[in-house]
C-alpha positions as CSV (number, residue, x, y, z in Angstrom):
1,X,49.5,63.4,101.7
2,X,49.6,62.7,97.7
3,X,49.0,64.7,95.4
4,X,46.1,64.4,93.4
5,X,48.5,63.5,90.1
6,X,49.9,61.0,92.3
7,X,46.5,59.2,93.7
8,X,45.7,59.2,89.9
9,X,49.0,57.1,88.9
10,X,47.6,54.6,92.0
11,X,44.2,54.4,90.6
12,X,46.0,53.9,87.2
13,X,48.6,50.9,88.7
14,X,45.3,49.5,90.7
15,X,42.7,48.8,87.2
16,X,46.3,47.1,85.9
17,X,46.5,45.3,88.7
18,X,43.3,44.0,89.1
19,X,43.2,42.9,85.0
20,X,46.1,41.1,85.8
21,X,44.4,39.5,88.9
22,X,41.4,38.7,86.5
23,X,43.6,37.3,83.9
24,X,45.5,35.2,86.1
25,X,42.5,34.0,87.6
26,X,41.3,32.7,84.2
27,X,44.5,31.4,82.7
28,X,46.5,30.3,85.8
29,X,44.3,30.6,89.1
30,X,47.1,29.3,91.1
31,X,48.5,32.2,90.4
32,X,46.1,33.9,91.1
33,X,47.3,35.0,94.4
34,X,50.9,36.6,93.1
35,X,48.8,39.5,91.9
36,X,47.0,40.2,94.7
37,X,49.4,42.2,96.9
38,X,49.8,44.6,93.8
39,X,46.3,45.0,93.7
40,X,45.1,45.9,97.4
41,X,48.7,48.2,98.0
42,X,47.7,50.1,95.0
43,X,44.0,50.3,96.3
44,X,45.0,51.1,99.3
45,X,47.6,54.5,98.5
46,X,44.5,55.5,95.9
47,X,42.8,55.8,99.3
48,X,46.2,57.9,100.2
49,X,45.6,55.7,103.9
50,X,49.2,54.8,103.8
């Protein structure tokens, strides 16, 4: 179980994450798809389900 300090930091690394997705998406979208497994891990210990 995370602390709520720690589920903050996810949330934090999860809206970088997804601006990167974004940005890759517009510059490079065949890169689109190196971001991506960034994205949903953060998302997913911000839920604190892993």
């Amino acid at each position: 179980m995370n602390t709520p300090a720690q589920t903050r930091k996810y949330w934090i690394y999860t809206a970088i994450s997804t601006a990167v997705m974004c940005g890759l998406l517009v510059v490079y979208p065949e890169w689109f798809w190196v971001a991506l497994p960034f994205v949903l891990t953060s998302l997913v210990k911000a839920f604190d389900a892993i």
